[in-house]
C-alpha positions as CSV (number, residue, x, y, z in Angstrom):
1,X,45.7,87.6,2.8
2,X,49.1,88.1,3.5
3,X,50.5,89.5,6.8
4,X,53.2,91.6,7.4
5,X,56.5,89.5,8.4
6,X,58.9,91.9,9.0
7,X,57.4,95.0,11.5
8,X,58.9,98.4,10.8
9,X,56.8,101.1,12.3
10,X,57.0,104.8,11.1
11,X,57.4,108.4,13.3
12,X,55.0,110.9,12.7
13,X,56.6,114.1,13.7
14,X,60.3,114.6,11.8
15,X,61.3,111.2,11.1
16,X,62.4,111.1,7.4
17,X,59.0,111.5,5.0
18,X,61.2,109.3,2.6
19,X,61.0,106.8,5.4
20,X,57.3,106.5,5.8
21,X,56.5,106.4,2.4
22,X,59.2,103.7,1.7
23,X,57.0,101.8,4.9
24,X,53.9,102.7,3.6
25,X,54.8,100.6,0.1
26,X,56.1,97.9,1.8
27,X,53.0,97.2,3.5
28,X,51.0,97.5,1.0
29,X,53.6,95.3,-1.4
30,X,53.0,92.5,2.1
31,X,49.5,92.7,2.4
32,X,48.9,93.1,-1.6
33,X,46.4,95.2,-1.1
34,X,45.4,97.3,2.5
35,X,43.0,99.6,3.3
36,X,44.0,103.4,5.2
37,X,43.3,102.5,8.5
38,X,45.4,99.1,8.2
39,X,48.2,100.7,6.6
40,X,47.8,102.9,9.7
41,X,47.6,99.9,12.7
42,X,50.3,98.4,10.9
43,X,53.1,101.1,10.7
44,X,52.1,103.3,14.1
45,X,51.3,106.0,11.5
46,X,48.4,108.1,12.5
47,X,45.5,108.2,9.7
48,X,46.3,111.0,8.0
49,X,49.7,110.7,7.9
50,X,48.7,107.5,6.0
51,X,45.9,109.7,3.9
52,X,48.5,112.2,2.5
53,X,51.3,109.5,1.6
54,X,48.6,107.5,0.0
55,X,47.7,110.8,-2.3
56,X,51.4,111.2,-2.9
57,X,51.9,107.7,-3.9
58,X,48.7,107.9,-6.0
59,X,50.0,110.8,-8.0
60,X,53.4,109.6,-8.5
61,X,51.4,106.4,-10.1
62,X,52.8,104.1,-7.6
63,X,49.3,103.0,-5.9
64,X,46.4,102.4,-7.5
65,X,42.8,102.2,-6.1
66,X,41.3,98.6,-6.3
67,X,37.6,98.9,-4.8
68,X,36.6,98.5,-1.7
69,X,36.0,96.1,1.2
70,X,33.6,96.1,3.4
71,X,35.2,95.1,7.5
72,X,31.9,95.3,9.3
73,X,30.0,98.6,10.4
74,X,30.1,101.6,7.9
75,X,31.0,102.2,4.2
76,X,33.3,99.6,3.3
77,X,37.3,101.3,3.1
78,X,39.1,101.9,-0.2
79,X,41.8,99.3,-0.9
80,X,45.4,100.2,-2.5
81,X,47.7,98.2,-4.0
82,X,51.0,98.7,-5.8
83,X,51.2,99.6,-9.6
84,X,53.5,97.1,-10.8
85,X,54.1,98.8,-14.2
86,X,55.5,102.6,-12.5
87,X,58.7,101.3,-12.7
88,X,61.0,98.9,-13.8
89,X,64.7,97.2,-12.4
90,X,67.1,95.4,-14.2
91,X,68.9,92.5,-13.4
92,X,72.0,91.6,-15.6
93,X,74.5,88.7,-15.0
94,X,78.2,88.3,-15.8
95,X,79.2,85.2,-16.9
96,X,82.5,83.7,-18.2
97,X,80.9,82.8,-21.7
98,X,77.5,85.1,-22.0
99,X,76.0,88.1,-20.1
100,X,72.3,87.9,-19.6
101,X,69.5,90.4,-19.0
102,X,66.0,90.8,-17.5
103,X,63.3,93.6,-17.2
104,X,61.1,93.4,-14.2
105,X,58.1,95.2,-12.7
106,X,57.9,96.2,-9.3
107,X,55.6,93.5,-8.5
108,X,58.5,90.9,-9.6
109,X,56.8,89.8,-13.4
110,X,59.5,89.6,-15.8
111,X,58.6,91.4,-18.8
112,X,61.5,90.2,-21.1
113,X,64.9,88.5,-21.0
114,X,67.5,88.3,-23.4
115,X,71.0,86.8,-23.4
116,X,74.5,87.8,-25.4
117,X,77.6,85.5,-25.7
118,X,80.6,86.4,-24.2
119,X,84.3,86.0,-26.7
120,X,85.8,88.2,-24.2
121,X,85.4,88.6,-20.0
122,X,88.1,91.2,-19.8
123,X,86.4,94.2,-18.0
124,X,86.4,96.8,-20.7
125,X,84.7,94.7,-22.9
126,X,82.1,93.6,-20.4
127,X,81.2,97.2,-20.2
128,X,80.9,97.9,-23.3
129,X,78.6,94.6,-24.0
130,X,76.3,95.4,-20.7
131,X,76.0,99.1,-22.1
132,X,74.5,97.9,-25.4
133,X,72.3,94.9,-23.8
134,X,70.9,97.9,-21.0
135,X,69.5,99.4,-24.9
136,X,68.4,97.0,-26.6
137,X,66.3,95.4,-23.6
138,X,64.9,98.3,-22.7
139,X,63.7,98.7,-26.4
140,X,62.4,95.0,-26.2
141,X,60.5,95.7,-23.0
142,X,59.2,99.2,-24.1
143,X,60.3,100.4,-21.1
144,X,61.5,104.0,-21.3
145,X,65.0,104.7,-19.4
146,X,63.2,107.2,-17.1
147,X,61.1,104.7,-16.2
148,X,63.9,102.1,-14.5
149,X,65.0,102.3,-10.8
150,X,68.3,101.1,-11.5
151,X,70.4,98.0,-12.9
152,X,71.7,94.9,-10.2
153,X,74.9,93.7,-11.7
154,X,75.6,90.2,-10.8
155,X,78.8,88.4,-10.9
156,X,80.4,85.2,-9.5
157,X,82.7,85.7,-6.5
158,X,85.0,85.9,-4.7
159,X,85.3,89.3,-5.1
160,X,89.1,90.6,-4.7
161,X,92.7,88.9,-4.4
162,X,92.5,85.9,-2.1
163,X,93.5,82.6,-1.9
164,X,90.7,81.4,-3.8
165,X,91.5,83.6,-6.8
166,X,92.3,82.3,-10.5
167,X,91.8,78.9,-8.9
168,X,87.7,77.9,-8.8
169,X,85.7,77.0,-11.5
170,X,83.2,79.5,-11.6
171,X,85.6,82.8,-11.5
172,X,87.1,84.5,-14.3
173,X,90.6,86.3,-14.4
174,X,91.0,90.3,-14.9
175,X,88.7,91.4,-12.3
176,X,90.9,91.2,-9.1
177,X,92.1,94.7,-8.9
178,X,89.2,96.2,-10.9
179,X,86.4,98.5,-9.2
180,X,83.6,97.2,-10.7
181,X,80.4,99.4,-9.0
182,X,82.3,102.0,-10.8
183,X,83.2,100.7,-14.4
184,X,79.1,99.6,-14.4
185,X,78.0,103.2,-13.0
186,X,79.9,105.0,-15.7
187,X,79.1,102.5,-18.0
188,X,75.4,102.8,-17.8
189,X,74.9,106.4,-16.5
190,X,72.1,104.7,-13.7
191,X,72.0,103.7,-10.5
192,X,73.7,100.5,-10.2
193,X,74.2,98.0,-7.5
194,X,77.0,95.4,-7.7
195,X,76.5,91.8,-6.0
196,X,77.5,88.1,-5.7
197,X,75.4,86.1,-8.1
198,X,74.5,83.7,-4.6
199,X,73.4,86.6,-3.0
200,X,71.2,87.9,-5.9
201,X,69.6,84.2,-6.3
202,X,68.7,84.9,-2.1
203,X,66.9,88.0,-3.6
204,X,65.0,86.6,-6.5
205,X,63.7,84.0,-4.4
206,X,62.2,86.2,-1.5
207,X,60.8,88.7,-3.6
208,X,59.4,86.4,-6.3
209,X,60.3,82.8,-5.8
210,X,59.8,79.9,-2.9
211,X,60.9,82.2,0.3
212,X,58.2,84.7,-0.4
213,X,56.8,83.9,3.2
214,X,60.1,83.4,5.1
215,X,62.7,86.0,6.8
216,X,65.3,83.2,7.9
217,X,66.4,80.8,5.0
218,X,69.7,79.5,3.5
219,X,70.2,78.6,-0.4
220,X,72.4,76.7,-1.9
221,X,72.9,77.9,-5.3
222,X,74.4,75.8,-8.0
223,X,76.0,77.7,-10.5
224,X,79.2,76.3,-12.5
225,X,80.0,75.7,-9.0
226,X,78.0,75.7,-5.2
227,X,77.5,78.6,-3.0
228,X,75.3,79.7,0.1
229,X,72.8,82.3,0.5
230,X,71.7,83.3,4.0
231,X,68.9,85.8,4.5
232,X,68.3,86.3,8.7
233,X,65.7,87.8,9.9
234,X,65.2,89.7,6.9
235,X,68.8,91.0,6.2
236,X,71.6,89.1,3.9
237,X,74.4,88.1,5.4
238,X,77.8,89.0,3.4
239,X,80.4,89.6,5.0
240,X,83.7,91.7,5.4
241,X,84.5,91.9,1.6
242,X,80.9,90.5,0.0
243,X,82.4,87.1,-0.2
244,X,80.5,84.9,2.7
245,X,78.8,81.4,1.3
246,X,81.8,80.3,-0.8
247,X,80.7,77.1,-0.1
248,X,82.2,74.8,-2.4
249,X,85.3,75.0,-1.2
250,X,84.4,73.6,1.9
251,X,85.8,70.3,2.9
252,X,83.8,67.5,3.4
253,X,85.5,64.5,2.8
254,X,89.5,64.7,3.7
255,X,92.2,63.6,1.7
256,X,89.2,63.5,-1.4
257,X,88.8,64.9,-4.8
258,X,91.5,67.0,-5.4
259,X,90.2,70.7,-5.9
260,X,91.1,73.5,-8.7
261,X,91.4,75.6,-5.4
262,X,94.8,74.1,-3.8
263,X,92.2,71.7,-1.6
264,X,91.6,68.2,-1.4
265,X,87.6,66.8,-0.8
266,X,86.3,70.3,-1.3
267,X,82.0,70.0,-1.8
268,X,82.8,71.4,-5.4
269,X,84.2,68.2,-6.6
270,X,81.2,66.3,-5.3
271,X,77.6,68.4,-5.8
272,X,77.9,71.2,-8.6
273,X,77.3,71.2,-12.4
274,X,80.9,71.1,-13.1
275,X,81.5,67.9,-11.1
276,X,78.6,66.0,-13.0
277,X,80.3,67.0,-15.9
278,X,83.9,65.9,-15.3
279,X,82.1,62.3,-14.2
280,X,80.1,62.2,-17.1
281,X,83.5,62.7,-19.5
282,X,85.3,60.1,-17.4
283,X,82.2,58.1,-19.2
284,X,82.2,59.6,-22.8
285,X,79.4,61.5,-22.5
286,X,79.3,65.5,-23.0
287,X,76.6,67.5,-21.2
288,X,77.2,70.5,-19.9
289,X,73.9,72.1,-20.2
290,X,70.6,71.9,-18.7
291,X,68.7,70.5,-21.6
292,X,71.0,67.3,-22.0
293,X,71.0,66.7,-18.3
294,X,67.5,66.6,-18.2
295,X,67.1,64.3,-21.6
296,X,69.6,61.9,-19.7
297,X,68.1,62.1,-16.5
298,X,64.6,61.1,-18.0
299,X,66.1,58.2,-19.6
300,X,67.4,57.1,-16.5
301,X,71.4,57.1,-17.8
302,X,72.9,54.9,-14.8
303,X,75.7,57.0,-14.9
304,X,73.6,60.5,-14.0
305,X,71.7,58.4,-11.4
306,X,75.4,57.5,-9.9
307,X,76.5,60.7,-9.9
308,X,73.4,61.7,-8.0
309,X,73.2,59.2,-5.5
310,X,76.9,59.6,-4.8
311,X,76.0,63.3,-4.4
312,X,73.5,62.9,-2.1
313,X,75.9,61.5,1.4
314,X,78.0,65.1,1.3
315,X,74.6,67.1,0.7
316,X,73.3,65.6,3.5
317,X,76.6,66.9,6.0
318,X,76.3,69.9,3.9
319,X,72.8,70.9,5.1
320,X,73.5,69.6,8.7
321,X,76.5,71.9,9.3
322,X,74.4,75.1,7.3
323,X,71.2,73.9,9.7
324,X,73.7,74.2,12.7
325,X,75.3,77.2,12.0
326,X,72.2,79.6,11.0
327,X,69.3,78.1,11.8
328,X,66.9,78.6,8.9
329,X,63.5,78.1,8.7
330,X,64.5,76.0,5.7
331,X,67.0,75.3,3.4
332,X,66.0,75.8,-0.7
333,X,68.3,74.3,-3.5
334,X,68.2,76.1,-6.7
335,X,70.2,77.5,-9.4
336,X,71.5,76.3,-12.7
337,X,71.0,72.7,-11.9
338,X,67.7,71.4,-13.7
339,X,64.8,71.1,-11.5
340,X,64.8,67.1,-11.9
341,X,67.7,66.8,-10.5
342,X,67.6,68.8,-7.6
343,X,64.2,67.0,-7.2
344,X,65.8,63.9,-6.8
345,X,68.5,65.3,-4.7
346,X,65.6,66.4,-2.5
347,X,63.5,63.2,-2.2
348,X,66.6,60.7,-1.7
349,X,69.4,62.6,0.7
350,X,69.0,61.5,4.2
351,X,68.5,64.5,6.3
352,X,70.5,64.4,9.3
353,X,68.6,63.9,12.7
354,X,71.2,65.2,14.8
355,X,70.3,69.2,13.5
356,X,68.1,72.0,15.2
357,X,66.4,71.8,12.0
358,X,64.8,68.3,13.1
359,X,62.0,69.9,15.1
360,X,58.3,68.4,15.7
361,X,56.4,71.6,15.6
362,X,58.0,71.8,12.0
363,X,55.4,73.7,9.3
364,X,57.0,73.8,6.1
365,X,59.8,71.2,5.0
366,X,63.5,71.8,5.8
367,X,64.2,71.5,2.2
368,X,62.5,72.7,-0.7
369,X,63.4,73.6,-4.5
370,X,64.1,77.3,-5.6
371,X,61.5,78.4,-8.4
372,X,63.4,81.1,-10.3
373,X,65.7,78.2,-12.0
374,X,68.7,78.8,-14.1
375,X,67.5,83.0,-14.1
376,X,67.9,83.2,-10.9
377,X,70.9,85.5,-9.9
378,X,70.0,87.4,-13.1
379,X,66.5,88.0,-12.1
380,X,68.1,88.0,-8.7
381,X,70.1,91.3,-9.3
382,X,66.8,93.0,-10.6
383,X,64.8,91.8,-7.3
384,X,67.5,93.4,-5.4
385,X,66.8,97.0,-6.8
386,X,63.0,96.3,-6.5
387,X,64.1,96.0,-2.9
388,X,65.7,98.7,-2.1
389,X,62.9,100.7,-3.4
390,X,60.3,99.3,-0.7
391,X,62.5,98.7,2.2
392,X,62.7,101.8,4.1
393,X,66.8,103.1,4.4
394,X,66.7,104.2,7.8
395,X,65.6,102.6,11.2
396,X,62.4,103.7,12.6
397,X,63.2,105.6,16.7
C-alpha cells in the first residue's frame, strides 16, 4: 500500500470545508484506498469530520465503497477509494503542424486520444480548431461536457517577447503579444489552464507515469527541441513569466554548433529530435518521426548510433550541472524521442561522479525513462487539471 508523500493536515473548526474535502481525496487518491479512521490519522481530521466528508463525497459520486478490511480487533472498517469515472480532464497540445487531444479519468486512464493537422498556427485559427476537437472528443469518449473539470492547454515556450523569440526550433510566430488563457477560455466556455508543454510532461509523469512515488525530480523533455521540468518538494518550479527549463539553449560546448537562437554550442544542436535530423540529412537520410527512428535504430544504421554516442558526452554535463543545481531524487528522460533511444542514451552516458546525485545510500537510479512517451505534455495538460482537483488550494494553519 501506498503511503502518503506529501503531509497536508486539515483544521476542524472554520478552516475552508473546500479544503478538507480537497485533503480528504488526496489521501485517499495516495493510499488508493483508506479506511475512516486512516483518512482521519493522516490529515489531523477528527473522525467525524472525516465521516461527513466521506458521505459528501459519496453522494457527489466521487468515492465509492470497496469492502472492507479487517486491522485487528473488531469489525473490519469500510474502505473508500476514488471513482475514477465522476469526472473527466482534458489535455490538448499545440503544435506547429497538429493539435492533439486526450480524455482522462480522475484516476489518470486515458479513455481516448485523437490528433488534427495544423495548415495554420496563427491564433484565431487555433481556436477555432481546439473548439471543434473539445466536441468531437468528448463525443468519442462519451463523456458529457458537464461531466469535465476543465481543459490544460499546452504549448511550447517561451512564452512572451524575449531574446529567444522567433529564433528556436520548437516555437511558432504570432503568439508573442497574444493572451492565450483568454483566447482558450472564450474559446471553449470551460475552465482552462494554460502551460509550458515541459511543465505538463512534469505533470503527466507524477500523476500517471515513472515519478508516481517521488516529490523532487527533474525531466528533461525532448520535444522538437530539449527542455527541463523540475517538481520540488511537490511544487513546479516556473518562474517569473512561466518560462524556467529552456534548456536547450544552454551552452555546453563554446564556440560549437552554431544555434537558430543567436548562440554558438547551445545543448539543442547536440541532444534533441531536430539535431538527429539535421545529422541524419547531412547523410541522405530523412526521418523525422518516431517510427523511422526506431526502424533505423533497430537496424543498427551507424549513422543513428553516431549521433547517439556523440550525444551522450553533453548529456552527461547536462545532468551533472541539473543534479547540482536541484538536487532531484532522480533525473527521467522522456518525451518525443522513441523509447530505444533514450534507452540507449540511459545505459551508455557516463554519469558524472563529481554530483550530489552520486550518493551510496542511493534507492532508485539517478536516471530513468519517462513512461507517458510522445503523449506526454498532451496527457500532461489533462494530469494538471486532475491536479488541481485533489490538491487542496489553500495551506492548512
Amino acid at each position: 500500500m501506498k503511503t502518503i508523500s506529501r503531509t497536508q493536515v486539515g483544521s476542524n473548526p472554520g478552516r475552508s470545508r473546500l479544503h478538507n474535502k480537497q485533503l480528504v481525496l488526496q489521501c485517499v487518491r495516495e493510499l488508493e484506498r483508506a479506511g475512516r479512521a486512516q483518512i482521519a490519522r493522516t490529515t489531523k481530521l477528527s473522525t467525524q469530520a472525516v465521516s461527513n466528508i466521506i458521505g459528501e463525497l459519496q453522494a457527489e459520486g466521487l468515492l465509492s465503497d470497496v469492502g472492507r478490511q479487517s486491522s485487528g480487533r473488531g469489525l473490519p472498517a469500510i474502505q473508500y477509494s476514488i471513482c475514477t469515472s465522476a469526472a473527466y480532464a482534458l489535455g490538448i497540445e499545440i503544435r506547429s503542424d497538429a493539435v492533439i487531444a486526450a480524455v482522462v479519468d480522475l484516476g489518470g486512464v486515458t479513455i481516448v486520444s485523437d490528433r488534427i493537422s495544423l495548415s495554420d498556427s496563427r491564433p484565431a485559427e487555433v481556436a477555432a480548431v481546439v473548439r471543434r476537437m473539445r466536441r468531437t472528443i468528448l463525443k468519442k469518449a462519451g463523456v458529457s461536457a458537464k461531466a469535465l473539470l476543465g481543459v490544460g492547454i499546452v504549448m511550447p515556450g517561451p512564452f512572451g517577447r524575449v531574446g529567444l523569440c522567433d529564433a528556436g526550433q520548437s516555437t511558432f510566430a504570432g503568439w508573442e503579444d497574444t493572451d492565450a488563457h483568454s483566447l482558450f477560455s472564450d474559446a471553449l466556455k470551460v475552465p482552462v489552464v494554460v502551460e509550458h508543454d515541459t511543465i505538463a510532461a512534469v505533470f503527466a509523469e507524477h500523476v500517471s507515469g515513472s515519478a508516481t512515488q517521488l516529490d523532487s525530480f527533474a525531466y528533461i523533455y525532448f520535444g522538437t527541441g530539449i527542455g527541463l521540468g523540475v517538481m520540488s518538494n511537490g511544487k513546479v518550479l516556473r518562474g517569473a513569466f512561466g518560462n524556467a527549463g529552456e534548456l536547450g539553449h544552454m551552452v555546453v560546448e563554446r564556440g560549437g554548433n552554431r544555434c537558430a537562437c543567436g548562440n554558438e554550442g547551445c545543448l539543442e544542436t547536440y541532444v534533441s529530435r531536430f539535431s538527429l535530423s539535421e545529422y541524419l540529412a547531412k547523410h541522405n537520410i530523412k526521418a523525422s518521426y518516431g517510427e523511422q527512428l526506431n526502424l533505423l535504430y533497430k537496424d543498427q544504421n551507424k549513422h543513428v548510433l553516431n549521433w547517439l554516442n556523440d550525444a551522450c558526452e553533453p548529456l552527461a554535463q547536462t545532468i551533472g550541472i541539473i543534479e547540482n543545481l536541484f538536487d532531484p531524487q532522480c533525473i527521467i528522460l522522456g518525451g518525443a524521442m522513441p523509447d530505444v533511444l533514450i534507452d540507449h542514451m540511459i545505459e551508455h552516458v557516463e554519469l558524472p561522479t563529481g554530483s550530489i546525485a552520486n550518493r551510496t545510500d542511493r534507492t532508485i537510479p539517478r536516471l530513468l525513462r519517462g513512461s507517458s512517451g510522445r503523449m506526454s505534455a498532451t496527457l500532461g495538460g489533462a494530469a494538471i487539471i486532475i491536479n488541481d482537483f485533489f490538491v487542496p488550494r489553500i495551506e492548512a494553519a
